[in-house]
LUMMITI-762312 format. One record per atom (N, C-alpha, C): x, z, y. Coordinates in steps of 0.02 Angstrom, whole numbers, plus 50000, padded with zeros to 5 digits. Example, Ala and Ser with C-alpha at 12.3 -4.5 7.8 and 13.67 -1.06 7.14 Angstrom:
2
506605039049716;506155039049775;506605039049835;506425035449888;506845035749947;506455039450002;
//
This chain:
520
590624822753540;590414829653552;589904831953500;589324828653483;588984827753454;589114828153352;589834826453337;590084828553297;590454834953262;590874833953339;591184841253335;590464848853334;590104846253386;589384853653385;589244854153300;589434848153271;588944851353212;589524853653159;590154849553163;590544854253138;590854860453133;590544861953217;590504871553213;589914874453199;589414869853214;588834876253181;588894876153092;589334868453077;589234869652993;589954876552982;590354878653013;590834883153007;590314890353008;590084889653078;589654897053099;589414898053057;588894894653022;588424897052976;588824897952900;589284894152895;589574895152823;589714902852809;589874906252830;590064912852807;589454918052819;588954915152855;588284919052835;587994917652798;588034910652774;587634907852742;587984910652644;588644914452661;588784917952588;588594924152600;588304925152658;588004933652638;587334934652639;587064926252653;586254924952641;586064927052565;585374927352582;584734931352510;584894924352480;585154919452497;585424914452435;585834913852423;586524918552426;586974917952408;587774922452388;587054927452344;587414933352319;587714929652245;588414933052244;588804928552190;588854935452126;588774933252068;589194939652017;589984939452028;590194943651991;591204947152021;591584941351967;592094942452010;592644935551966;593104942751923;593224939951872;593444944951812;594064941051785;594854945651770;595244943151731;595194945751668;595354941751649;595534942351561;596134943751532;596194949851521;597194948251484;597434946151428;598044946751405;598394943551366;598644949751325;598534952251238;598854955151221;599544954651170;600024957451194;600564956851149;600724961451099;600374959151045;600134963651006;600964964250971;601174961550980;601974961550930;602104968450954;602194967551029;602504974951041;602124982651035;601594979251048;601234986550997;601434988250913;601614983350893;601764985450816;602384989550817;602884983850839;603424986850851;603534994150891;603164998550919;603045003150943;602875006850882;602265004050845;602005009250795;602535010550754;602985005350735;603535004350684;603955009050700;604275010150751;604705015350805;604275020550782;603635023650811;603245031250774;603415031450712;603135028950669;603165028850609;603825031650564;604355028350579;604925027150545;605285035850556;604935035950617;605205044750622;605015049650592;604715049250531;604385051450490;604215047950431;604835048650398;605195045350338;604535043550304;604455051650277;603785053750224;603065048850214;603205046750289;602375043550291;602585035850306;603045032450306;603335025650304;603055019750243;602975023450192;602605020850122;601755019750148;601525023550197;600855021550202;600685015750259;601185013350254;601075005750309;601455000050306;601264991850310;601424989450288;601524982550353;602034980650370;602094978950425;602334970850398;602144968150360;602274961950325;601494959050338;601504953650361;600524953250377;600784945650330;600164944150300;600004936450260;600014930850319;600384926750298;600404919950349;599904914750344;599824909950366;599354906450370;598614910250388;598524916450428;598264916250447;597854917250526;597494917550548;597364915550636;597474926450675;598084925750701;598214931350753;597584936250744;597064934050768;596514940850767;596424941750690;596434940150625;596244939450574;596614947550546;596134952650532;596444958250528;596994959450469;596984955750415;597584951950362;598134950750406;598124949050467;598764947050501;599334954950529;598844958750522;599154966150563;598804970050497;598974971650426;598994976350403;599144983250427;599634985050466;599914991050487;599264994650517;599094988950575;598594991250615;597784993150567;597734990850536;597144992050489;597014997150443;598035000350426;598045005850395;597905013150437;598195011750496;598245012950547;597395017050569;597085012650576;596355012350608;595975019050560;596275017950485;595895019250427;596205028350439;596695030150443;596695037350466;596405039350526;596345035450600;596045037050660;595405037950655;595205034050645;594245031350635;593625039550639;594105043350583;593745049250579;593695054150643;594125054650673;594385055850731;594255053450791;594155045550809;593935043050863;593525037250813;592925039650826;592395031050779;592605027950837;592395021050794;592405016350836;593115013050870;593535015950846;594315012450858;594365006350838;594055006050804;594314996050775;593954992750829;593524996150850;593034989150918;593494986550959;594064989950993;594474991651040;595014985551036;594794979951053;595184972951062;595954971351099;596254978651109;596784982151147;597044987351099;597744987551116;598014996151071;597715000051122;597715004751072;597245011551073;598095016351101;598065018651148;598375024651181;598295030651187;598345034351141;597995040451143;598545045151133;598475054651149;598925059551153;598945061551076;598855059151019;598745057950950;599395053450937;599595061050891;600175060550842;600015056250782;599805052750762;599715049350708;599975049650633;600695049850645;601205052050582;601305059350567;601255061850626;601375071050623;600745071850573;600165070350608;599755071350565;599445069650484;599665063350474;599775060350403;600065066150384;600845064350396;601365069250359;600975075750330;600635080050374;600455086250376;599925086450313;599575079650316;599055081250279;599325079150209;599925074550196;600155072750125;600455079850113;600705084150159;601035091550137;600465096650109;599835094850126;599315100350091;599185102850157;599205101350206;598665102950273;597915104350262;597705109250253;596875110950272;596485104550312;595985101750281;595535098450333;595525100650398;595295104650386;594855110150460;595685112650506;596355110150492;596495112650530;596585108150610;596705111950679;596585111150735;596745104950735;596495099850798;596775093350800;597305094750850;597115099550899;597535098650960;598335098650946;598465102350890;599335103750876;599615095250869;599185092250854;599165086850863;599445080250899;599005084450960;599035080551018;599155085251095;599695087051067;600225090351142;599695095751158;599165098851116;598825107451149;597965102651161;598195098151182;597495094651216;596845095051163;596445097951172;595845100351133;595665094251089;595105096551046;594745088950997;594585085451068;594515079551078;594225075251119;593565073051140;593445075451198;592815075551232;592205069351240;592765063751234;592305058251224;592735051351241;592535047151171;592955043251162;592245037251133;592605030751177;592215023751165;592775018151171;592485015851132;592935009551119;592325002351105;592454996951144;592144991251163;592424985151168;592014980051170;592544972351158;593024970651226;592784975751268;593404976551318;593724979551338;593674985451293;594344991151280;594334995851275;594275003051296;594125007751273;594285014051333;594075019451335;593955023651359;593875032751339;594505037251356;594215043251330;594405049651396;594005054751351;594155059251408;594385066051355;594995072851376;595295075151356;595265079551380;595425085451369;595525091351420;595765097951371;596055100551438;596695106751427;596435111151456;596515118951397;596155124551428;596675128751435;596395133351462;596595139151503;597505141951450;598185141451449;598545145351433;598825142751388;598635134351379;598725128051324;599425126951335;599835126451305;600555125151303;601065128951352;601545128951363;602035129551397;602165126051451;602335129651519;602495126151564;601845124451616;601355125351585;600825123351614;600775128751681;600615128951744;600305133451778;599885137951773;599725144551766;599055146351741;598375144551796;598545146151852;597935144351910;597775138751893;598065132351859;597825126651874;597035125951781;596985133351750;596505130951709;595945139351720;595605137251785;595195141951781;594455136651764;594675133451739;594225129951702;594405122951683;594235121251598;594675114551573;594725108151633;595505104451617;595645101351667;595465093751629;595075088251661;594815083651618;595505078951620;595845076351576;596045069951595;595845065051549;595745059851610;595475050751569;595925043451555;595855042851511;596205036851494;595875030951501;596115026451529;595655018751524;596145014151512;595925009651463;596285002751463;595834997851462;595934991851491;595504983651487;595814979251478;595334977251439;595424968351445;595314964551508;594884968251539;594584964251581;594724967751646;594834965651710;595054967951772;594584964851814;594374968051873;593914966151911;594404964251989;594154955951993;594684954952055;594374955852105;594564962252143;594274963152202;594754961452255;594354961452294;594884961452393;594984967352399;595484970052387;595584977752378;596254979852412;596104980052497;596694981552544;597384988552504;597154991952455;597474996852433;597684995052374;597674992152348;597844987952271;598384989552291;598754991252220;599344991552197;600054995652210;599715002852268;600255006452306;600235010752246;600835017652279;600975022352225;601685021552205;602005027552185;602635030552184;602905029452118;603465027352102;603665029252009;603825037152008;603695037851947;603945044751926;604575044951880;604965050051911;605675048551893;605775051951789;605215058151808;605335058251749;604945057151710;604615051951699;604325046051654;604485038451667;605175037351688;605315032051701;605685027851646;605965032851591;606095027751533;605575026451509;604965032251482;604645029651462;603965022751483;603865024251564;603555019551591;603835016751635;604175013151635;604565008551697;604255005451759;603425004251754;603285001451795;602565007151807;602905011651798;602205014251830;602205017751883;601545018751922;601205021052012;600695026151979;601135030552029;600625038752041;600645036652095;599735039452118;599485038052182;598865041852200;598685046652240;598065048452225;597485042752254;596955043652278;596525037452267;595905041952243;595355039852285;594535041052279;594345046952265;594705053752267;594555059952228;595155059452160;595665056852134;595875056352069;596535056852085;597185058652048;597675057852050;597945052451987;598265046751985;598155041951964;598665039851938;598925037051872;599635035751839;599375028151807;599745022951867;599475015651829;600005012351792;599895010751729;600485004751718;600175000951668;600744996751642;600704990151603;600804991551526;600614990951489;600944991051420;600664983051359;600954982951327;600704976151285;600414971751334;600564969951393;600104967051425;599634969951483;599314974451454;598584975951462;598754983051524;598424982751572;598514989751596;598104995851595;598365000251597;598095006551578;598025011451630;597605016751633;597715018551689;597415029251655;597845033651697;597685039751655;597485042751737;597055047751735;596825051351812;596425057551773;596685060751830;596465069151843;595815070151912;595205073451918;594975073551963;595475080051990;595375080452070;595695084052121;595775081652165;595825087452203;595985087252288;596395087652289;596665080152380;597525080752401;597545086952457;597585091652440;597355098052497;597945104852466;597995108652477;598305114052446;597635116752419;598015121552361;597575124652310;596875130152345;596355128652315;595845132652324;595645137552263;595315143552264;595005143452225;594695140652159;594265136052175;593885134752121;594065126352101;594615123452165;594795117552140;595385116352125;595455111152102;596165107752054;596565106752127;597045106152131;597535102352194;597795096652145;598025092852183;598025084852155;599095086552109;599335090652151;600095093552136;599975097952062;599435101152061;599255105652006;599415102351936;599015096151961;598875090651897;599355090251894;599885086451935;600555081751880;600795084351821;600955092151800;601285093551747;600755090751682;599915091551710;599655092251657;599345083151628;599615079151701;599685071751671;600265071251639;600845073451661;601505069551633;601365072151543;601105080151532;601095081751466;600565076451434;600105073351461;599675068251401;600095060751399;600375059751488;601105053151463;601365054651407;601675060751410;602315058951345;602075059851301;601495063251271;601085061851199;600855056351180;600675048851224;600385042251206;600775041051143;600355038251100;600615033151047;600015028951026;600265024751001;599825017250972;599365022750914;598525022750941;598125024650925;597505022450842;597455016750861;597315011250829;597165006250872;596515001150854;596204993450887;596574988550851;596124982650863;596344977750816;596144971850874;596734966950847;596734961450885;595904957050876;595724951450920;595294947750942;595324940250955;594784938350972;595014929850979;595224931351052;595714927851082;595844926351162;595354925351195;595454930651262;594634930351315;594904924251371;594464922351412;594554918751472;594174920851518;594454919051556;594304923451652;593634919951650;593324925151690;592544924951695;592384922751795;592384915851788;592444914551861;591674916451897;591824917351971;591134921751999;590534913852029;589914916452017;589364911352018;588824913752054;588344910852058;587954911752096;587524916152056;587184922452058;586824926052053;586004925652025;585894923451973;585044922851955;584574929152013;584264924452011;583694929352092;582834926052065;582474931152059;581814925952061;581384920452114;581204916152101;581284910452143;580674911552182;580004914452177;579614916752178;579614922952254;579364921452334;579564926652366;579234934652345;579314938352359;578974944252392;578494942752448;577974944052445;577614947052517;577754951652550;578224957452532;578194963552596;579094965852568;579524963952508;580034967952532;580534964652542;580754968252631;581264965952657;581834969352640;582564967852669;583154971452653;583714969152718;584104973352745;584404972652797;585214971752773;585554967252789;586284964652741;586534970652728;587034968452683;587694971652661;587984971652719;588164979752705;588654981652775;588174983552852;587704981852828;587394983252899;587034991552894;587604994552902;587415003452897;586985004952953;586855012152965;586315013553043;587125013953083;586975012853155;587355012153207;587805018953195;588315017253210;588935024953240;588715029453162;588375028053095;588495032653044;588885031053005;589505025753017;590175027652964;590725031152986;591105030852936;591715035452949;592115034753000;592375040753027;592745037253101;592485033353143;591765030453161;591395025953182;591645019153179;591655019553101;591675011853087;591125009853046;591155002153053;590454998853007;590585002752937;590024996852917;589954996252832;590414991652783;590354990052752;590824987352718;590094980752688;590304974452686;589674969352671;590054966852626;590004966852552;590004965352509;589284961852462;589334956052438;588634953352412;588864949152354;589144955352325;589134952552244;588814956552192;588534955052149;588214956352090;588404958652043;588744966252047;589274968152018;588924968051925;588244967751913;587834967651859;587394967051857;586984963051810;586314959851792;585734966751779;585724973051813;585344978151781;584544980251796;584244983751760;583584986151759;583544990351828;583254994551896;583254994251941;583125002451898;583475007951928;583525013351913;583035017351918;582555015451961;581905021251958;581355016951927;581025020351881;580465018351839;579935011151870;579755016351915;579205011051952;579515007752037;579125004152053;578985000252128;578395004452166;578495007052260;578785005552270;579415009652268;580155008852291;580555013152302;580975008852371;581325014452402;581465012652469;582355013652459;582825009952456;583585010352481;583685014052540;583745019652587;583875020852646;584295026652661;584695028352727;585075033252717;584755039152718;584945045252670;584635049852668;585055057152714;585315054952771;585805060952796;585755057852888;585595050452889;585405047152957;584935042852946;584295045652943;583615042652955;583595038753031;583415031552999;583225030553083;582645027053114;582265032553151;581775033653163;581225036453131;581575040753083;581345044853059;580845045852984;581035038552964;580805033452891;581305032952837;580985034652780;581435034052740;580925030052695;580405029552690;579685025452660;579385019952660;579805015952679;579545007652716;580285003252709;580004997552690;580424991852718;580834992652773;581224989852812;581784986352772;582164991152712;582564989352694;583194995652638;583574994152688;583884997552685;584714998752718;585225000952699;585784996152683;586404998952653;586745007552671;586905010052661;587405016152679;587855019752625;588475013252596;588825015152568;589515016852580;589665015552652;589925017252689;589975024052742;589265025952724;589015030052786;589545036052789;589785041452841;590195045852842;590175050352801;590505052552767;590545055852710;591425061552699;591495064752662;592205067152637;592515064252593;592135057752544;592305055852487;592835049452509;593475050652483;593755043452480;593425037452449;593395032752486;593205025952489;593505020852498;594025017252462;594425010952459;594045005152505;593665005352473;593314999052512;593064999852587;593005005152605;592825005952670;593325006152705;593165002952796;593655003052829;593895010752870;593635013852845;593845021252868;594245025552828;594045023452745;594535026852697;594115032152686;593435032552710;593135037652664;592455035452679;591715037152628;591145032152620;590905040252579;590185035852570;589615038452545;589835036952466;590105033652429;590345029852368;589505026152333;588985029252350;588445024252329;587915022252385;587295023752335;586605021452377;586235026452364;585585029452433;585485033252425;584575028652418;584185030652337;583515026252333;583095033352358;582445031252358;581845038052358;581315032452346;580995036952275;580465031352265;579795034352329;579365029452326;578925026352369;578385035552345;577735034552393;577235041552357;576905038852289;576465043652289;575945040252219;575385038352252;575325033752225;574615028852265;573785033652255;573585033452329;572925035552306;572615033252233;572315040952207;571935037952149;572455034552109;572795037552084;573285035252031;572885037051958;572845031951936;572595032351883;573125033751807;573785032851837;574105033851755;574515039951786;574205044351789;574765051251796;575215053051848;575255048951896;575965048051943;575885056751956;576405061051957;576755066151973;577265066052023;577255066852124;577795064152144;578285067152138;578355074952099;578905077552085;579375074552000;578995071851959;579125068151893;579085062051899;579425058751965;579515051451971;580195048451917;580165045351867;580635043851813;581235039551840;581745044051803;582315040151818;582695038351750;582695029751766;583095024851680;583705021451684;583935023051612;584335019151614;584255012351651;585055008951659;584965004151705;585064997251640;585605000751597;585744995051543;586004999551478;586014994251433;586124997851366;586915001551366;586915008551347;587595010851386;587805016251355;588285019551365;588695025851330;588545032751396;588305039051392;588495041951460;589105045151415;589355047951506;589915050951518;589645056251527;589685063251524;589655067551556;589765076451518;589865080251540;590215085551507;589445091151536;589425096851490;588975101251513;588965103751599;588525103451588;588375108451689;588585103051732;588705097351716;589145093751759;588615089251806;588485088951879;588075084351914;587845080251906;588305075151896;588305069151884;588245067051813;587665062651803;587775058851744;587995051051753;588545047551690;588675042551712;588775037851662;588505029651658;588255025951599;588915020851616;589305019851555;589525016151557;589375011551507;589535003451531;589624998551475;590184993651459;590164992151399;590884990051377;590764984951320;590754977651349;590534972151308;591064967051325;591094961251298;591504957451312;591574951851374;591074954051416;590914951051492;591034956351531;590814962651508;590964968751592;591304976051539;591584979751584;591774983551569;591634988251653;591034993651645;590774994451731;590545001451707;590165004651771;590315011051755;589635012651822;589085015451793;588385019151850;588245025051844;588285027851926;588515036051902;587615036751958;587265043451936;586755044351928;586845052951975;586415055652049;586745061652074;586105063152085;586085070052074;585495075452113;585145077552073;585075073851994;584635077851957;584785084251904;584435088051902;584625093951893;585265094751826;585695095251819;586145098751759;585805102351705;585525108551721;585315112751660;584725105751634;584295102451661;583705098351647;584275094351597;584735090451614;585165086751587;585425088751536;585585094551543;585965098651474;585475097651408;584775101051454;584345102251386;583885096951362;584235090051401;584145085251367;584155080851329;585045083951338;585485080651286;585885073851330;585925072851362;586385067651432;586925068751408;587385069351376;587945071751376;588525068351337;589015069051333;589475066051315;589435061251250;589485053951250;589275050751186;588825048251195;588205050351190;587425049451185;587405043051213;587075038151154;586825031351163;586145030651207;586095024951257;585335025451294;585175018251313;584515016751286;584445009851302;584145008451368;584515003451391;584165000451459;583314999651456;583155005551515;582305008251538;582115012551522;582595018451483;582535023551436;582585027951488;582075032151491;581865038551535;582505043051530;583035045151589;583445049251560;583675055651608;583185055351638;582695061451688;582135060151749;582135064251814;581565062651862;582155062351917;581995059851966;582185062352051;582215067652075;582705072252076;582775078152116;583275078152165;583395084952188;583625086352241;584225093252241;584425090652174;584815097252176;585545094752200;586035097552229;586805096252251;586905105652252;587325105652209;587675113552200;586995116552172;586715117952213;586315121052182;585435116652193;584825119552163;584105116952170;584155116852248;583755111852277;583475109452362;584175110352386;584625107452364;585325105652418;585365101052457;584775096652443;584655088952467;583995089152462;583625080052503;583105079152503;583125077752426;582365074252422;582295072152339;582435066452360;582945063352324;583215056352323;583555054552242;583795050052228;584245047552179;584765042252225;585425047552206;586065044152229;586365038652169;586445031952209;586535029552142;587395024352168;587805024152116;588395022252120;588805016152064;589345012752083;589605008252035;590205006652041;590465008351989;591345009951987;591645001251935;591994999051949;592294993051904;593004994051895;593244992951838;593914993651817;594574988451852;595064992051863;595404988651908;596224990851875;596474987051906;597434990251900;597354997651918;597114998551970;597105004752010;596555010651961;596455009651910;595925011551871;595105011451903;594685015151895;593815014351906;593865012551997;593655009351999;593585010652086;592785007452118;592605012552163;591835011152187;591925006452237;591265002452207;591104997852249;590374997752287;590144994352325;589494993152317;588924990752310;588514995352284;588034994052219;587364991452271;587214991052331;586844988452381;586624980352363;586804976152353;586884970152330;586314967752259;586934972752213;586624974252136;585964977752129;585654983052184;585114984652191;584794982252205;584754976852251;584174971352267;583874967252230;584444963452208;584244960252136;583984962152085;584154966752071;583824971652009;583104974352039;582784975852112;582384976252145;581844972952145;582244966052147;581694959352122;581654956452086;582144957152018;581694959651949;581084963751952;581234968251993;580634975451967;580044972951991;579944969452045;579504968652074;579394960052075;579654955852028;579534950452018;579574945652072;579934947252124;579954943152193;580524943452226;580894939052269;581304938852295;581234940552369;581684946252394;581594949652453;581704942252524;581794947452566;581824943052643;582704948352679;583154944052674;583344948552741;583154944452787;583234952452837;583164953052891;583764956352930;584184955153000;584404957853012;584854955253075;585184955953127;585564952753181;585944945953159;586194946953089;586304939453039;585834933353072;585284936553042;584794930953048;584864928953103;584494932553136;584234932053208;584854927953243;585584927453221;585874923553262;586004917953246;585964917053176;585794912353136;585144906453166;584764910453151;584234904053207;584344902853263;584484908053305;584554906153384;584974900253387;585554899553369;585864895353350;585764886853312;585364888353271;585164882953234;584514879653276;584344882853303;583624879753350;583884879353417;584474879753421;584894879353505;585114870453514;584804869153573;585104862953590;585704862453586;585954857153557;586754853953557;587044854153637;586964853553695;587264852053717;587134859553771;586754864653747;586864870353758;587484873153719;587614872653668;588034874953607;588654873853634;588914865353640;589194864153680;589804867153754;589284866153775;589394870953827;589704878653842;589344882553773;589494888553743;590164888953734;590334882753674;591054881453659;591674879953718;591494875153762;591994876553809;591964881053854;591544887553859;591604892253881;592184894953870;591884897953770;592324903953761;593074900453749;593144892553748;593684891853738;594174889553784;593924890753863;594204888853913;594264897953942;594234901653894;594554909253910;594234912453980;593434910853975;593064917554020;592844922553989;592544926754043;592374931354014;591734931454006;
//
């Protein structure tokens, strides 16, 4: 008996004991495989359709030398050397480059005596110069957009203001437990050209996933699955104006790399060192009856990134900012609510719709502050060295990074737009991790739409393209960095956790042939 008791309390505790303050893990990551042959052979296919410009590429690569060795893919190098001006940074891009960029149309045009200055978009199927384009040792990323009356066929309601679409490809895939992985419809008429691809809408996006060289790609429109409004996109609006950037893809540039390997998940660096005062209540443990449909939270305790803790100083409080409970948002414990009820689709939640982040509020300014504290100019930093995303007037600012370990994505809510604008936040703009890149406000639509908080969020690349996860986990840690100490949970976990562990065996016992002799 005495054996068996302890081989269930070593079961019981095992699965708390992975959502214990010791045993937050970083994310398990695949690595793909590129087949770069068939990207050539693709370019070779463009190319050749355009006799004229066939002399400017050279598809014979020198032998004896190693696959990534850019001597091995001449084409691609000639290739790169017309793009580059156009999208910097294309050669980083360890993946073909997919872009609505004619490549040969354009050569051609320019060996005919084409004007510099003339438009790019004729280019690229109407689709404007390009809004913002990065390319990284794990693949690359752009965003595009179609205005108002741009080609044929298009709807007019659907451009009462430019419609963004994004392209993503990786190297790297983030393996999540992801109950929605992999649904979605083929489209009949992009089925020669993509055979294996899923339209699906998903998180706010309407979504076109597939495979190419390997590597998957993924193109999305923001919109609502709703009939048409006013001032928003309907998710039906989009398709004409995805399928028109499908059939424009062609091999962009990028250049091959040494072969990556899967990045298996580990245990989490934490400082070893406690805290005296900050506690934190688990993953998943939202306030009572505040998720969707009255369901929990979602307890996730992985480390989606090693980052700088988003508000300047300590203290700052994690808590929900829409179900206060008891009426604190200023004190210990934090409390997850990335789950909490919301309109926003949420994959990961068991309701199918979530808060998609965390809602922080830094702490007051300490009596007698001696270095300036302002509690309305409480600083908000970068989290890591990063690219933003973001287009004028637009809410949200959002940092992505793209190295040869992560390819992740931290989106930043409430601080003012025009402040952002005239800051320069905006599309491109390099920012180093701790770099001031506004304060804490409270604007949503418009100034005081919200308390003063900073909404903070984390998207990872997937088959399914960006998908939010939560960043509850990754905030703690980064928490105790800030504050040089390692927190305490606290929470019904625990508490049953000990009861348990300090419970006589032959109470325990007993317990067991209770529930397993089927009372109530």
């Amino acid at each position: 008996m005495v054996s068996f008791v302890g081989c269930w309390l070593a079961a019981l505790l095992l699965p708390l004991s992975g959502a214990s303050a010791d045993e937050f893990r970083t994310p398990s990551i695949s690595a793909m495989r590129v087949e770069w042959r068939s990207a050539l052979e693709q370019l070779r296919q463009e190319v050749n359709a355009h006799p004229a410009v066939v002399p400017n590429f050279s598809f014979a690569s020198q032998r004896r030398v190693p696959a990534y060795d850019p001597r091995a893919t001449p084409a691609l190098v000639q290739l790169n050397a017309v793009t580059s001006p156009i999208f910097p940074g294309i050669t980083r891009s360890p993946i073909p480059v997919l872009l609505p960029f004619d490549t040969a149309s354009y050569l051609e045009a320019r060996q005919g005596g084409a004007p510099d200055g003339a438009p790019v978009s004729r280019y690229q199927a109407d689709f404007r110069a390009v809004d913002f384009f990065d390319a990284g040792a794990s693949g690359y990323d752009a965003v595009f957009s179609l205005v108002s009356g741009a080609g044929d066929g298009m709807p007019q309601r659907t451009f009462v203001k430019p419609v963004e679409v994004q392209i993503s490809g990786s190297l790297l895939v983030y393996d999540l437990a992801d109950r929605l992985a992999g649904r979605g419809e083929p489209v009949k008429a992009l089925a020669a050209q993509f055979p294996d691809m899923r339209r699906f809408i998903r998180e706010g996006y309407v979504r076109y996933a597939f495979t190419r060289f390997g590597i998957p790609y993924v193109v999305s429109i923001q919109c609502i699955d709703t009939v048409a409004r006013p001032k928003s996109l309907a998710c039906r609006e989009a398709y004409p104006v995805a399928e028109r950037f499908l059939k424009a893809l062609r091999v962009a540039g990028g250049l091959p790399s040494r072969p990556r390997s899967d990045i298996a998940a580990d245990l989490a660096e934490r400082p070893a060192e406690l805290s005296p005062n900050f506690t934190y209540r688990p993953s998943g443990d939202i306030v009572a009856n505040s998720g969707g449909r009255r369901q929990g939270g979602h307890p996730d305790f992985t480390v989606y990134s090693q980052i700088r803790f988003p508000l300047d100083k300590a203290p700052a409080f994690a808590h929900s900012q829409s179900y206060p409970k008891h009426g604190r948002v200023d004190e210990y414990p934090w409390q997850d609510n990335f789950c909490e009820a919301r309109s926003f689709e949420v994959g990961q939640c068991a309701s199918g719709f979530g808060h998609q982040g965390q809602d922080i509020r830094p702490g007051a300014c300490p009596m007698g502050s001696a270095d300036g504290c302002d509690p309305r100019r409480q600083a908000v930093v970068a989290v890591r060295d990063s690219i933003v995303i973001r287009s004028p007037q637009q809410q949200a600012a959002t940092l992505q990074v793209n190295t040869r370990t992560e390819h992740i994505r931290f989106r930043y809510m409430h601080m003012n737009p025009s402040a952002m604008d005239a800051d320069g936040l905006l599309n491109g703009r390099r920012v180093a991790e701790g770099e001031t890149i506004g304060v804490v406000s409270n604007y949503l639509d418009h100034p005081n739409g919200t308390t003063r908080h900073l909404h903070f969020d984390v998207q990872v690349f997937t088959r399914d393209g960006w998908i939010w996860v939560n960043p509850y986990t990754t905030l703690v840690t980064a928490y105790e960095r800030l504050i040089r100490g390692r927190g305490r949970e606290i929470g019904p976990e625990t508490a049953a956790v000990a009861s348990v562990a300090h419970a006589d065996p032959n109470d325990v016992a007993h317990h067991i042939d209770t529930q397993e002799g089927g009372g109530n």
